[in-house]
C-alpha positions as CSV (number, residue, x, y, z in Angstrom):
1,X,82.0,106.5,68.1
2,X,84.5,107.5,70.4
3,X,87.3,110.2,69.3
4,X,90.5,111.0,70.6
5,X,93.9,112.4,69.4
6,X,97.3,110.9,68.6
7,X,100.3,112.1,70.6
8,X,102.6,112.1,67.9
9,X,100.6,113.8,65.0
10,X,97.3,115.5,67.3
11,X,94.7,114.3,64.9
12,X,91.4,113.2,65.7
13,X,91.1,109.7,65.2
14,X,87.5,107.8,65.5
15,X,87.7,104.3,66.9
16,X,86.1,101.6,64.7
17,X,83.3,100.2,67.6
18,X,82.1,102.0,70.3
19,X,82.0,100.7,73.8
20,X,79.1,98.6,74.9
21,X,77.2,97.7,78.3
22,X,75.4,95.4,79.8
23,X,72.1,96.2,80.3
24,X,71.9,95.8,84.0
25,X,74.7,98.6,83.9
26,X,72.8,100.7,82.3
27,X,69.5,100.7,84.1
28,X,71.5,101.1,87.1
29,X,73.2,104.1,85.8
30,X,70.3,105.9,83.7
31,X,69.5,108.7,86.0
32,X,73.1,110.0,85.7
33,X,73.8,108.6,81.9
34,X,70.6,109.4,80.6
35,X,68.7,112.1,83.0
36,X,65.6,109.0,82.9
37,X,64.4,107.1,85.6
38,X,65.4,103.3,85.6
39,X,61.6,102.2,84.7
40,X,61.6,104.0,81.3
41,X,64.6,102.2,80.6
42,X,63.1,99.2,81.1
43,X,60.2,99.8,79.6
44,X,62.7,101.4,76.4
45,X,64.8,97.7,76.2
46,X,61.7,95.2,77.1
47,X,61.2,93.0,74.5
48,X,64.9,93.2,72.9
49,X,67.0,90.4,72.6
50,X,70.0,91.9,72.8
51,X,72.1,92.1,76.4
52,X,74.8,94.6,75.8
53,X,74.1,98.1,74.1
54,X,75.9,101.1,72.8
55,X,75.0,104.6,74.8
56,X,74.0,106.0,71.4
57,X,72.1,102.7,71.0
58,X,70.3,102.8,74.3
59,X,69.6,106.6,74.3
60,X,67.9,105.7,70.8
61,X,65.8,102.8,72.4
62,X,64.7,105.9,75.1
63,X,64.0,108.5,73.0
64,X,61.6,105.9,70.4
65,X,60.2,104.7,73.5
66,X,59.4,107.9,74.6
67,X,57.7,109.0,71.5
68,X,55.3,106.0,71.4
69,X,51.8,106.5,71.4
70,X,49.6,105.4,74.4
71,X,46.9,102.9,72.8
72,X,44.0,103.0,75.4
């Protein structure tokens, strides 16, 4: 969720959805969102039905994909 302040009182206040992406945007911005190459990004989102992610949801999708096992 994103956070920001109020001018008039300086709380924090947390937004109610967090901004999503295409994923086309993503993949071509992974190396600097994500520190991944674009394959692994692909490879983290094949198979998912879904077009438009979160960052937190995408950087989930990378870090499970990462952890998979490699059945031989």
């Amino acid at each position: 969720m994103r956070q920001g302040t109020t001018k008039t009182t300086g709380k924090q206040i947390e937004s109610a959805e967090a901004a999503s992406y295409p994923k086309e945007e993503l993949i071509a911005q992974s190396q600097a969102l994500f520190a991944c190459q674009p394959e692994v990004l692909i490879g983290a989102l094949h198979g998912s039905i879904e077009t438009d992610f979160t960052l937190e949801a995408a950087n989930q999708c990378i870090q499970n994909f990462l952890q998979r096992k490699v059945l031989a």
